[in-house]
C-alpha positions as CSV (number, residue, x, y, z in Angstrom):
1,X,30.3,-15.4,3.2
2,X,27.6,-14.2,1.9
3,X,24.3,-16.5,2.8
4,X,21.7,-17.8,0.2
5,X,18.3,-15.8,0.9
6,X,16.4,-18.8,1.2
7,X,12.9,-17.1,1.5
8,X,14.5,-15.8,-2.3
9,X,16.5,-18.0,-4.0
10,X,15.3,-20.1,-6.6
11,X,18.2,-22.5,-6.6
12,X,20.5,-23.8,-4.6
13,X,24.8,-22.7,-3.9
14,X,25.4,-26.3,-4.3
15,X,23.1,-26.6,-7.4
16,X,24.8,-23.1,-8.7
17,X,27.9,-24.8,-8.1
18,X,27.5,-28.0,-10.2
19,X,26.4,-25.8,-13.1
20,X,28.8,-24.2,-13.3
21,X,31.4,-26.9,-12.7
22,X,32.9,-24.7,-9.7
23,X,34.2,-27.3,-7.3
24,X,36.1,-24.4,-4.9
25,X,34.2,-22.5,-2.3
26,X,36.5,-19.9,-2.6
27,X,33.6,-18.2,-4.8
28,X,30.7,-19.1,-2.6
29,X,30.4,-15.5,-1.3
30,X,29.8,-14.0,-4.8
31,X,27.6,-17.0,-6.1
32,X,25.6,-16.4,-3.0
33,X,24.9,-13.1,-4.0
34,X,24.4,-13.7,-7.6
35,X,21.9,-16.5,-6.7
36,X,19.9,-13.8,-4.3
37,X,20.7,-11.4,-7.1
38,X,19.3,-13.0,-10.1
39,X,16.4,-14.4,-8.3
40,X,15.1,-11.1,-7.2
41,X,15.9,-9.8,-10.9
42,X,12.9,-12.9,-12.1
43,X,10.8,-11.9,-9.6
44,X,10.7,-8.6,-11.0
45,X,11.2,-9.6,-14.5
46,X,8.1,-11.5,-14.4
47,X,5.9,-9.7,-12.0
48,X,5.4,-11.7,-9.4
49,X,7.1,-13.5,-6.1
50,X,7.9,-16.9,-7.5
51,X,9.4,-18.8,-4.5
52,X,6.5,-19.9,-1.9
53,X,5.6,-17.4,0.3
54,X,2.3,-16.3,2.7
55,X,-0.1,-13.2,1.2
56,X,-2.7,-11.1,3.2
57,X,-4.2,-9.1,0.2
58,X,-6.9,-6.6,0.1
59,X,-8.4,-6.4,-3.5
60,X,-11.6,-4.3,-5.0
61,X,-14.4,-6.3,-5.3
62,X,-15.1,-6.0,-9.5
63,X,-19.1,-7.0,-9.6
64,X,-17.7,-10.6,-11.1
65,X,-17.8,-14.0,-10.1
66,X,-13.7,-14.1,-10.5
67,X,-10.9,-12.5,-8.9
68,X,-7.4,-12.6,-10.1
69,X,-4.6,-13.2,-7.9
70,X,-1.2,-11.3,-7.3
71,X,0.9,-14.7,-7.1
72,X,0.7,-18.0,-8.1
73,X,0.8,-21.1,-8.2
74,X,-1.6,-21.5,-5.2
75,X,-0.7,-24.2,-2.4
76,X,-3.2,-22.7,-0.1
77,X,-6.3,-20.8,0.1
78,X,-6.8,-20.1,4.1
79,X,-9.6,-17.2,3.8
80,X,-11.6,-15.2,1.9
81,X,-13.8,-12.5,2.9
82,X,-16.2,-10.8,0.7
83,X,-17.3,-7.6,2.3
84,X,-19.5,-4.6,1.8
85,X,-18.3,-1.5,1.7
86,X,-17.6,-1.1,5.3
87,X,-14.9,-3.8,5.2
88,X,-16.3,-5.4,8.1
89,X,-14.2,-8.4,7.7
90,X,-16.4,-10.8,9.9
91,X,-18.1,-13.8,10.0
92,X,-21.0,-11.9,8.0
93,X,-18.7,-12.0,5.1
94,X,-16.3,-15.0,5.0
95,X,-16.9,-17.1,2.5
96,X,-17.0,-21.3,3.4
97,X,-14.0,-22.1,0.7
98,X,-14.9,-25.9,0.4
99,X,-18.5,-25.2,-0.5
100,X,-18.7,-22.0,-2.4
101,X,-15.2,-21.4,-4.5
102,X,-13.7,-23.0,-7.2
103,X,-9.7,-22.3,-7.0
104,X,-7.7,-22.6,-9.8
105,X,-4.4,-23.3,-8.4
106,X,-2.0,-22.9,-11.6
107,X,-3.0,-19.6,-12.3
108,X,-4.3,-17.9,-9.4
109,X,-8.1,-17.8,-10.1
110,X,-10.8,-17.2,-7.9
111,X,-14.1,-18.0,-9.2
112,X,-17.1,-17.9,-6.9
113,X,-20.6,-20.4,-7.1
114,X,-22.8,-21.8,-5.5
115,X,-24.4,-19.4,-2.4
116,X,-21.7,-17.0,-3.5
117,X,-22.3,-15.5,-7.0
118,X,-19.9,-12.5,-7.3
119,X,-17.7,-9.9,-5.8
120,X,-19.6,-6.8,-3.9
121,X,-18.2,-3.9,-6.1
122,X,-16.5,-1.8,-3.4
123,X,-12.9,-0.3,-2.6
124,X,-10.4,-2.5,-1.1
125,X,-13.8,-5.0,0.2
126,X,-11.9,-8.5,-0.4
127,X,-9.3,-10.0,1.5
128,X,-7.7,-13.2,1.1
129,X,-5.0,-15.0,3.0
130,X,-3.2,-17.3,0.9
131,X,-0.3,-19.2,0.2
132,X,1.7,-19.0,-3.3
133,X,4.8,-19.8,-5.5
134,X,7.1,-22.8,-5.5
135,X,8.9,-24.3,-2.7
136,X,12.8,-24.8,-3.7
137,X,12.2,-28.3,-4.5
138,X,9.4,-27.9,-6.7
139,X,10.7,-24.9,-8.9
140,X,10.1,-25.5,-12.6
141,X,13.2,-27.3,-14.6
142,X,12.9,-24.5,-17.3
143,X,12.6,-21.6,-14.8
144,X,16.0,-22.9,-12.6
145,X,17.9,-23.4,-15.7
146,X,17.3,-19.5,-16.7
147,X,18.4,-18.8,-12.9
148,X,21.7,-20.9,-13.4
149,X,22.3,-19.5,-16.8
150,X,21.7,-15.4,-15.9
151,X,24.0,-17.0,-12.7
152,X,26.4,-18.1,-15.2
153,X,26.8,-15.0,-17.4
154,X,27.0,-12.7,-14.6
155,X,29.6,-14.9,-12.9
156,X,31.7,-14.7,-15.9
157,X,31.7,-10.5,-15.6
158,X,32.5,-10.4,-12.3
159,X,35.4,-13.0,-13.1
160,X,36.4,-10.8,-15.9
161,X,35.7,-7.7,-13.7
162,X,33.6,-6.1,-16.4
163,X,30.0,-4.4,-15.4
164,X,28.6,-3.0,-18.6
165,X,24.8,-2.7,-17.6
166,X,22.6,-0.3,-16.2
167,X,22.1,0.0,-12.2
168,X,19.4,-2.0,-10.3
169,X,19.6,-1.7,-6.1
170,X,19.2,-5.3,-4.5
171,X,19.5,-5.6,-0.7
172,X,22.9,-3.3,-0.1
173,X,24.2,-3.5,-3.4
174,X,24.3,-2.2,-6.7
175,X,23.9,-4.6,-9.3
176,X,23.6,-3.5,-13.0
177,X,21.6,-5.2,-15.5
178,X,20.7,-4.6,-19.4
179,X,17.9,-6.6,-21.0
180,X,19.8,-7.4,-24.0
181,X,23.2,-8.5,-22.5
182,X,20.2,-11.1,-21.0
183,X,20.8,-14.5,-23.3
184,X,18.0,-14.9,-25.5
185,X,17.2,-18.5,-24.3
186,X,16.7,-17.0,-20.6
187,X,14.3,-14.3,-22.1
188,X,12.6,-16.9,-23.6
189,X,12.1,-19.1,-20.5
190,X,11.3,-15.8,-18.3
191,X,8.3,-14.9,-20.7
192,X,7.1,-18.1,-19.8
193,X,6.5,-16.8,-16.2
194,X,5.2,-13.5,-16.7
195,X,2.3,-12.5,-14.7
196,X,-0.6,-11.7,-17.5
197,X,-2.5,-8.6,-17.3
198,X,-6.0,-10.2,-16.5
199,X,-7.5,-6.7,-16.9
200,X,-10.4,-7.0,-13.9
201,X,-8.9,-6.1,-11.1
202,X,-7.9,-2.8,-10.6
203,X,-5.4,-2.9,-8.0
204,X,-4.7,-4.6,-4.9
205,X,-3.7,-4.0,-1.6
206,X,-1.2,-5.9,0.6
207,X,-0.1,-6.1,4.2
């Protein structure tokens, strides 16, 4: 049987199950991997990890008061150190988080005040340890119904044994997909979740 990736999946087998009216379990191996499957495809699809998960990122400090993170939502902002060039990551340059940031948690915005005014320009100078994306029981409504729906269409090809899409390598399989053989209502909901390009940071760096 193949096991839900539960550090992945953005639905449940049993939820899976009930969508698609599929009372047997003689099919819980396959939906396991669709669900893994399809959830990774989102993830990729809209640029970003969407199921909670823990970040240590290094980012280049951009001379501004804001920094744009990798993932969101944010549940947790544990650190943030805003360093000179030398990256001494230190008590020199951690910045107190209940005094001088502003977090916006929706959309993964950093915005410094107060004592701290703005990000020493530098390479790879800011690191932040955070927390992001949705548990399971908080993933959107909208965003689980695309899951169960992209679920749904590739259940029916593998029922009907038909794979006409273009390779993609998940985990130890091969799984094709093709953008337009994607329903139009899941595109729809997926844009929804795409990761914008904010433009100011130029890269980031992750452990």
């Amino acid at each position: 049987m193949s096991a839900v990736d539960e550090t992945l999946a953005l639905v449940s087998l049993a939820g899976a199950k009930e969508h698609l009216k599929e009372s047997s379990t003689d099919s819980d191996s396959i939906l396991g991997e669709l669900i893994n499957e399809v959830s990774e495809f989102c993830n990729s699809y809209c640029k970003r990890h969407l199921l909670s998960k823990s970040y240590v990122e290094y980012y280049d400090g951009n001379g501004r008061d804001r920094l744009y993170l990798q993932n969101f939502p944010v549940s947790a902002l544990t650190s943030l150190y805003n360093a000179e060039s030398n990256r001494e990551f230190d008590s020199d340059s951690l910045v107190t988080i209940a005094d001088d940031v502003l977090l916006n948690k929706e959309e993964g915005v950093i915005r410094l005040w107060d004592d701290e005014t703005y990000f020493i320009k530098a390479k790879a100078n800011v690191k932040v340890t955070y927390t992001a994306g949705w548990a399971l029981s908080s993933v959107p409504g909208d965003l689980q119904l695309a899951v169960y729906n992209l679920i749904g269409v590739q259940y029916k090809l593998w029922q009907e044994q038909r794979y006409t899409v273009q390779s993609d390598n998940v985990g130890s399989r091969s799984r094709a997909w093709k953008l337009e053989n994607i329903p139009s209502d899941v595109k729809l909901i997926l844009d929804n979740y795409l990761k914008p390009d904010f433009g100011f940071n130029d890269y980031s760096h992750k452990d």
